[in-house]
N, C-alpha and C positions, 0 to 999 in steps of 0.2 A: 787229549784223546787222539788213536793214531788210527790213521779210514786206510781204508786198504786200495787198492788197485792194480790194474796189470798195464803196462806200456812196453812198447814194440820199440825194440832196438833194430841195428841195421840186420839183415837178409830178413826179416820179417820175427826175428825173435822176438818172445817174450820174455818180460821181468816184473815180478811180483814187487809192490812196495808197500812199504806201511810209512804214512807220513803224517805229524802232526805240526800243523800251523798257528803261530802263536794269534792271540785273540787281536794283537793291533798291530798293524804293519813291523815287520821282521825290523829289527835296529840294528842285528850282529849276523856276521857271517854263519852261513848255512851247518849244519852238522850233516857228515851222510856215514851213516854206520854198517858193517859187512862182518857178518855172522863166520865161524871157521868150519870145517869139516864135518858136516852130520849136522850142523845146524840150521836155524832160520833168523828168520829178520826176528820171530817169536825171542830167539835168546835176548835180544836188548832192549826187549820195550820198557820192562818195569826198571833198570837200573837209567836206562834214560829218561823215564817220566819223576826219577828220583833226585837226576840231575838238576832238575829244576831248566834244564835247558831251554824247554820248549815255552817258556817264557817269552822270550823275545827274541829267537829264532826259530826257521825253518828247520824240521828235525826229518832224517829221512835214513829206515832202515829198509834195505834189500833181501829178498834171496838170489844167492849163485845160481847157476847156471844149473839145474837138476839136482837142486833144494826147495825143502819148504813147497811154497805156490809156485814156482818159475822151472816148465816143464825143460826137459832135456832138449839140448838142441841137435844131438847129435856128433857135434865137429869134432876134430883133434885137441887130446887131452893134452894141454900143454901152459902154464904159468902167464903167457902172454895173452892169451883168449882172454883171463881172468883179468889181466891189465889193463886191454882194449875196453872191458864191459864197463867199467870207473869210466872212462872219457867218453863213451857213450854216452852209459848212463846221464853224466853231468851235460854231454852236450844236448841230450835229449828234453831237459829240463831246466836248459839253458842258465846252469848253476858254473858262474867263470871262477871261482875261485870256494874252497870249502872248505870247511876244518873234519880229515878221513880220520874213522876210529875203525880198527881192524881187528879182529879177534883170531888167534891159534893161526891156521895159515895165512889169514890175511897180514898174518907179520910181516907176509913175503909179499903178496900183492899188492899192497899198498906201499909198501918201502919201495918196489919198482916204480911203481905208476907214481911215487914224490922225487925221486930219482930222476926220469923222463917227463915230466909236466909240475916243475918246480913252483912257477909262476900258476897254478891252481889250487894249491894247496896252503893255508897259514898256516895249518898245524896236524904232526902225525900223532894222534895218541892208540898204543895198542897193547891189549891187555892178555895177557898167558900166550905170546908172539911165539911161534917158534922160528926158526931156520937152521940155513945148512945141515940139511939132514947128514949121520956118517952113513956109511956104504951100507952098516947093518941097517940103519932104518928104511934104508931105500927101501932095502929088499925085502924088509916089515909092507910097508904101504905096495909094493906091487904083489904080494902077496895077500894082503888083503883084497886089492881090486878085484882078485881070480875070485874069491871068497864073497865076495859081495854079489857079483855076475852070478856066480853059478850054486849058491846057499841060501840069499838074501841077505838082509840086514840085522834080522834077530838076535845071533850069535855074537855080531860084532855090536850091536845096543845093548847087551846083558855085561858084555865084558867092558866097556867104556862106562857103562853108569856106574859096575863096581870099583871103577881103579880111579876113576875122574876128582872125584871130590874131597875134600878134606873130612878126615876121620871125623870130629866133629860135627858135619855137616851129616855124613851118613846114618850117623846115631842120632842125632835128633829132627831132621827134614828130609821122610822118606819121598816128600812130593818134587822135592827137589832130582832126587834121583832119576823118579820115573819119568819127570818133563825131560829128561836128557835122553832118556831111553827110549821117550817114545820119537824125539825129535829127530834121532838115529837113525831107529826102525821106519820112520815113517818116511825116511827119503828116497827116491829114485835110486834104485840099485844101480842103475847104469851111471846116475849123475854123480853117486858117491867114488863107483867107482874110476870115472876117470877123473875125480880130483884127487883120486890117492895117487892115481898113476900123474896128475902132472905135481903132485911134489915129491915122487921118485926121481924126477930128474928138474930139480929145480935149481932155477941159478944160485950162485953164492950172493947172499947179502952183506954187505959191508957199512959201516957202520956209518965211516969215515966219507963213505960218497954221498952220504943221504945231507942236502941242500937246506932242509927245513929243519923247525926243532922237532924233538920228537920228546913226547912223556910216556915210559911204557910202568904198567899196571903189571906185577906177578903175586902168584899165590904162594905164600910159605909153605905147602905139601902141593905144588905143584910137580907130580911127577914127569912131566913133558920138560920143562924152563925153569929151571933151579933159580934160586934168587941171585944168584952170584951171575947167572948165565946173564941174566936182565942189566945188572949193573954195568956187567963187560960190555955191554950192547950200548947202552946210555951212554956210560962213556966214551967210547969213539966217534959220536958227534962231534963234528969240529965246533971248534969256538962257544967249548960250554953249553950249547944249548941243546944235551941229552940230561934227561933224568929219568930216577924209577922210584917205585913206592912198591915198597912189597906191605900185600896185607894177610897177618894172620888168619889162618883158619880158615881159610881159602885153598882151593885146588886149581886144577885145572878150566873151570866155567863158571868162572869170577862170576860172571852176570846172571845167573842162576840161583849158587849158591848165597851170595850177599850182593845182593841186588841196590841195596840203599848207602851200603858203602861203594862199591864202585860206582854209582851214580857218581857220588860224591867225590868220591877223587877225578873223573870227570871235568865234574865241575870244576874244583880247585886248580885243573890242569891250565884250566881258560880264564882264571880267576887275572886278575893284578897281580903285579909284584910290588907294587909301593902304594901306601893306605897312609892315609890322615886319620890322626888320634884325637879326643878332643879330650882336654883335664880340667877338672874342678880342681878346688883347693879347697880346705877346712875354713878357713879365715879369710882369706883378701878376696876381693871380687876381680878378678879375674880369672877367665875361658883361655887355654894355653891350648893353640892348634899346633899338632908336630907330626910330623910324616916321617915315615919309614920305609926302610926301601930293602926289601929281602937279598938283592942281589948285591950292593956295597953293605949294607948292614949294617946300615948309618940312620941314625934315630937327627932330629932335628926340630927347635923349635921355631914354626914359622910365622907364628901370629897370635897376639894377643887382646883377645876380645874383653869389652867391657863386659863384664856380670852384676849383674841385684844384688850379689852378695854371694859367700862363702858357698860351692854347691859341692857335699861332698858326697852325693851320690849324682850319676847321670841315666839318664838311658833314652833310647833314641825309636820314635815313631816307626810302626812295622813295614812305611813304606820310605823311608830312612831321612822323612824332610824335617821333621821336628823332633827337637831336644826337650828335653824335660827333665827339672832337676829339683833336687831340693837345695833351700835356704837357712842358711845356719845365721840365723842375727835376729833381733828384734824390733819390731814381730816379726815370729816364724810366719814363712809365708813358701810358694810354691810359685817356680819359673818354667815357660815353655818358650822355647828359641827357633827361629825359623833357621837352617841350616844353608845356609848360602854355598854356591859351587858352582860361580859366576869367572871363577879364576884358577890359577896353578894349584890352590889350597882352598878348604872348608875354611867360610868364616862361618860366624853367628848374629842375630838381629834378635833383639829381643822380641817376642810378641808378646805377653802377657804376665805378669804378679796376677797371685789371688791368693787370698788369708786362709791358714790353717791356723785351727786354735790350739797343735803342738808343733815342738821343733821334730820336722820328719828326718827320719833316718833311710830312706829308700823311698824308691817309685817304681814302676812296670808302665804298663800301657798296650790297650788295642786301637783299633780305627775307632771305638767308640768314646772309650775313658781314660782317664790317669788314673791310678792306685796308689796310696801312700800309707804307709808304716808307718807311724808318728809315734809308738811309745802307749801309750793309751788308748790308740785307736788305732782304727782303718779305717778310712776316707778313700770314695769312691770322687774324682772330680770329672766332670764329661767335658769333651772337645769337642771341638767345632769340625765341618767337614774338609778342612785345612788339617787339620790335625792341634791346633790351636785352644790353650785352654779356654773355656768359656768364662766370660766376666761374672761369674757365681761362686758362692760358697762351694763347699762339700754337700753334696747329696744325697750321700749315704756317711754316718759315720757309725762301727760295730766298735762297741767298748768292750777293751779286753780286761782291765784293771776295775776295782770295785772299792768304793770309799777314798781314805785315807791315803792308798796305793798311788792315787790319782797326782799327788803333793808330792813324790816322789822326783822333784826336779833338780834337785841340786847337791846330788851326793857327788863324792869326788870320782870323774871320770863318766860322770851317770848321762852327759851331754840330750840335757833336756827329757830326761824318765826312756831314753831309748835301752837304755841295760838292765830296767827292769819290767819292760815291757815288749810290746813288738814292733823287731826292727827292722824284720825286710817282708817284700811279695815278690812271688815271680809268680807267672803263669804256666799251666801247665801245654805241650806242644800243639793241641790240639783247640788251647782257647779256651776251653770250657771250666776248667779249672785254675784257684789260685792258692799257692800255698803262702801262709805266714808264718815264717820264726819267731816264736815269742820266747823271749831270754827269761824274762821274770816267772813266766806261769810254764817252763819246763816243756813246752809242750809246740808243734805242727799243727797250727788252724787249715782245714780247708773251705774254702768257700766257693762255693758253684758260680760259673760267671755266665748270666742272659748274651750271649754274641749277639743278638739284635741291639740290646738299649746297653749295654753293660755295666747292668747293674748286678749286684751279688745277692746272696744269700746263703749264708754261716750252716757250715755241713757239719761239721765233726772237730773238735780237740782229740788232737792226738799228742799223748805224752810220751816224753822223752825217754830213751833205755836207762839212764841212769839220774842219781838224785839229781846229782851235779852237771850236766852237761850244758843248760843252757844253750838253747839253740838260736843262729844267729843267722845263717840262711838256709834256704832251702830249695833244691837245685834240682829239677828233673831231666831225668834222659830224654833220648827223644823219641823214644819206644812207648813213654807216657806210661811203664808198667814200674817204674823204678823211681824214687825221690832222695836225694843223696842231702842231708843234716848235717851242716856244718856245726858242732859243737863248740862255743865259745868259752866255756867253762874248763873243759874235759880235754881240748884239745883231739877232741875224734871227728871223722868225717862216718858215718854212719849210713848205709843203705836200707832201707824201707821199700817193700814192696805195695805199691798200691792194688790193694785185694778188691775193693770197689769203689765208687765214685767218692766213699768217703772218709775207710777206712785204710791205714799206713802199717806194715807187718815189718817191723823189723825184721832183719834177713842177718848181718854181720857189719863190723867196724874195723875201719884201722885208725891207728893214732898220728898226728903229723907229726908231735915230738918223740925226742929218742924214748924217753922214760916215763910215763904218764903220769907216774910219783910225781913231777915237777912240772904240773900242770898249774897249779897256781901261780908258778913263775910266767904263764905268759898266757896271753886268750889269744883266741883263733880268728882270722878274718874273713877268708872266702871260699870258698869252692866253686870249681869251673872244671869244665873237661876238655880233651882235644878235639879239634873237629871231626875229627872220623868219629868219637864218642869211644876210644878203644881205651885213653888213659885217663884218669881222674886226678884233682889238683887240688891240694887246699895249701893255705898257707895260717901261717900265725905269727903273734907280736909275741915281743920281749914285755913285760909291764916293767919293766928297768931299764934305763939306759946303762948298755954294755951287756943286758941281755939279749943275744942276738935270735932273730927271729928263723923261721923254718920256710921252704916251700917242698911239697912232698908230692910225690906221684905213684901213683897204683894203675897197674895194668887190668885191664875191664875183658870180661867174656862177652862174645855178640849180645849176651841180654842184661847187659849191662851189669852183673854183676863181679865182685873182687877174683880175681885169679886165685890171688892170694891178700892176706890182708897185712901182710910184712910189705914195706915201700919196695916198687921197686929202685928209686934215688931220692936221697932227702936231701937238699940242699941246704944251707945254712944261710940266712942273710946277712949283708954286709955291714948292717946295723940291728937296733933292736925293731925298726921302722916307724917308731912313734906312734900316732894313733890310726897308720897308714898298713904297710904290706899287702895293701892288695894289690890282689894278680886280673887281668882282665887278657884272655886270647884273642890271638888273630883270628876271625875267625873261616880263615883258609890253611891248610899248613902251607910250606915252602916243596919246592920240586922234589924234593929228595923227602920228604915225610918229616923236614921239622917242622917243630910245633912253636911259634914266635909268640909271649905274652911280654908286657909290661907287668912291670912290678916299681909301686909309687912309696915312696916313705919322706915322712912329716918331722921326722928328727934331726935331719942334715938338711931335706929339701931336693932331691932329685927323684927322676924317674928312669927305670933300667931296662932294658928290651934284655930278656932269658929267652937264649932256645935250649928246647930240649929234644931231643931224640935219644930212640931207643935203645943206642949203644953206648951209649954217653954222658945221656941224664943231664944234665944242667950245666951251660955256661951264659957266660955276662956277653954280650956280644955290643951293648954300648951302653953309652950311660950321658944324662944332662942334667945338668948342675939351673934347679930351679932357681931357688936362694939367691940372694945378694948382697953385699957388704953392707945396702940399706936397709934392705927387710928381709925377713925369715917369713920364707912362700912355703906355706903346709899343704905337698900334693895330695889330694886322698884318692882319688879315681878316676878311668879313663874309660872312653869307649873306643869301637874303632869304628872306623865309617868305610 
């Protein structure tokens, strides 16, 4: 939550702030955010409360000078005014060093004031930035001044909300429009107009003198900063350290129109660049720690922990200290791992075994419980306030199979009734929900999940679009309105619209392989999406060695549905990937908008870091050879931490 306030700068000025402080002492450097022309500190809150930022920083958005709450002061309209109020500001608040986000003109004031106060700044991020206006734009903005003065603001609020936004955006968020319009209209005619007039004559920005890194943020129908303009911009940082991220469907008031995406690339801007993976294997007990580092683009394995046994699913506690995994050996049984980060790398310690009466095939987890997919069942097991399995059984277990179904343990490939039953959970974004993919009974269980004790209760079977699909995960957006059905039969990734708590609407499909016809040549393994949530991912096996496997990608509309249901790139895998190819994302992209996953395979034994980006679609960018001339190591899965 962000409280408001006014503080007095020097000659006795005012400035409006809106600032939100994280709940336990700040651990990362400050954020201070500045609104562009017609705006307020109003334009950044929801894409900053989306950031996740105000977590464990101090977050602080302003109004300019005769915006928003922060009355006009009168002085000369001039770029520097605008410069001097940032070292104010921060001295006023006694903030020495800050990570500045700029929006539209503050392209220009913040790139001076990183320029002139190097040593205050860690990091410049600015989103639809303009600069260097040419001679015709001057004369645009001092001609609006005259228009603002002596018309108001109305005029120029009805023509900025119509040109501002992406087409998209106008057709389906009129409330978007009119927060711009009214943000426009409602400002100081005087304050507007002498920020137009101080960037009729604004200095030139260069790229090349700006001291810090910088990440800038543009919109793909931004008519102000064409995406090329951004790029040219990024790159004249010296020594690599500019980047951009253009986002579709975006205009010119990124923070408006997709609020939850630019948080987010926000975020990712301030994210890490080198992440520790952790891998199971099918068979051998051993936890493989390997780090990756997006800027060499060098995968590494650095540590190899003792495990219970073969864990070929993992997934890692919501506040990231405990692993939790299943156990392929006998007796099935279920491991949770304290996650160590006492050194250069993530190791693992084991805390706990506890007996499943099937071999699981997947797990999930809240602050409450662990969930397991076993094939026959789902098991609910609860954790301690460590995040630690409890020394008990399962305490809830919902049978999905009935009689004879139940014996179903040792057909070829059937790894413990997991292929004819159900083999994974995940939760839905919001907690409350969990979906399971049941491959045997064709069909998406929901079950309602208690966030106090988490415990469930079986909502609805939902069956699959076609006879054959066999579903094998099941993958929600994070709009919590869309559920994406890995089909392991059919080879299709399928979207479902969830219509209410309990019911799934099929919507449309696409297929990962070329030809569907040659779907019984191989079953499908995962679906995952990008972090922005804009591309969608599945992969699939070869059931033959020398049948090589697929990873496929489809571009996503904000509401998460197919653009189109033709791939936009299908990659081919380098082998069939054995009983492997799964794909697990980073889940930050890289500065420039790629998308970095692992991809594990059990039929040679290595694991491969793919990026993919938009123009380019899929390359290998490294690879590590698990295997050994002694033993044959079957990766199946990773996470990232």
């Amino acid at each position: 939550m962000f409280s408001s306030d006014l503080i007095t700068l020097n000659a006795e000025r005012k400035i409006h702030v809106a600032h939100s402080a994280p709940a336990s002492p700040a651990t990362k450097t400050p954020v201070v955010a500045i609104h562009g022309l017609g705006g307020s500190s109003q334009f950044w809150l929801k894409a900053l409360e989306a950031s996740g930022l105000t977590q464990d920083r101090d977050v602080y958005a302003y109004d300019m000078d005769g915006h928003g709450k922060s009355p006009r002061s009168g002085r000369e309209p001039n770029i520097q005014n605008y410069v001097d109020d940032i070292r104010e500001f921060l001295d006023k608040l006694n903030l020495k060093r800050v990570v500045l986000i700029g929006h539209s003109m503050n392209g220009i004031i913040t790139s001076l004031f990183s320029e002139q106060n190097a040593d205050r700044v860690e990091q410049l991020i600015l989103l639809n930035p303009v600069r260097n206006l040419t001679p015709e734009a001057q004369k645009i903005m001092i001609a609006r001044a005259e228009t603002a003065e002596t018309k108001g603001l109305k005029e120029i609020a009805d023509a900025v909300a119509a040109t501002a936004v992406a087409k998209a955006v106008a057709a389906s968020d009129p409330s978007a429009c009119a927060l711009i319009r009214d943000l426009v209209a409602s400002t100081d005619k005087s304050g507007y107009a002498a920020a137009c007039l101080a960037l009729s004559t604004a200095p030139v920005i260069d790229g090349s003198k700006l001291p810090v890194p910088l990440h800038l943020i543009a919109g793909a129908e931004d008519y102000l900063v064409k995406p090329e303009a951004a790029r040219a911009w990024a790159g004249e940082v010296p020594n690599g350290k500019g980047s951009a991220i253009v986002l579709e469907n975006v205009g010119h008031w990124g923070a408006i129109e997709a609020p939850a995406r630019v948080g987010r690339c926000i975020a990712m801007a301030l994210a890490p660049t080198s992440y520790d993976i952790l891998m199971g294997t099918f068979r051998s007990p051993y936890l493989y720690t390997l780090t990756f580092d997006m800027i060499s683009r060098k995968l590494q394995v650095r540590h190899v922990n003792e495990a219970s046994g073969g864990h070929n699913w993992l997934d890692v506690s919501p506040d990231g200290k405990t692993l939790y995994a299943t156990v392929w050996g006998e007796p099935p049984k279920l491991t949770s791992y304290d996650i160590v980060r006492d050194g250069e790398y993530a190791t693992t310690k084991l805390s706990r075994n506890v007996p499943s009466e099937y071999m699981s095939g997947y797990v999930c987890s809240n602050d409450k419980a662990m969930y397991s997919a076993c094939g026959p069942q789902v098991d609910t097991f609860l954790v301690d306030e460590k995040g630690t399995l409890r020394d008990q059984p399962a305490v809830q277990s919902f049978s999905l199979l009935q009689g004879q179904e139940k014996n179903k343990a040792n057909g070829t490939l059937d790894f413990g009734g997991l292929r004819h039953g159900g083999h994974s959970a995940d939760l839905s974004p919001d907690g409350t929900k969990m979906y399971v993919a049941d491959i045997g009974r064709n069909c998406v269980w929901i079950y309602h999940v208690n966030k106090k004790t988490g415990l469930l209760t079986e909502a609805s079977k939902n069956v699959a679009t076609r006879p054959h699909d066999g579903p094998r995960h099941a993958w929600p957006h994070p709009n919590g309105h869309i559920v994406y059905s890995l089909q392991e039969h059919s080879s299709y990734v399928d979207a479902f619209r969830l219509t209410d708590d309990a019911t799934l609407e099929f919507i449309e499909g696409g297929c990962i392989i070329p030809d569907p016809k040659d779907c019984d040549k191989f079953w499908a393994d995962e679906v995952r999406l990008s972090p922005l949530a804009d591309v969608l991912f599945g992969s699939t096996r070869g059931l033959k060695e020398g049948t090589r496997g697929f990873v496929t990608a489809w571009n996503l509309r904000p509401d998460g549905t197919f653009v189109t249901t033709e791939p936009t790139y299908r990659f081919e895998t380098k082998t069939s990937g054995g009983w492997a190819n799964a794909i697990a994302v980073c889940p930050n992209q890289g500065r420039n908008g790629e998308v970095f996953m692992t991809l594990t395979d059990s039929e040679v034994g290595f694991v491969q870091i793919l990026m993919y980006t938009s123009d380019k679609g899929f390359e290998i960018v490294d690879e590590v050879k698990i295997s050994t001339e002694k033993e044959h190591i079957m990766p199946a899965t990773t996470v990232w931490l």
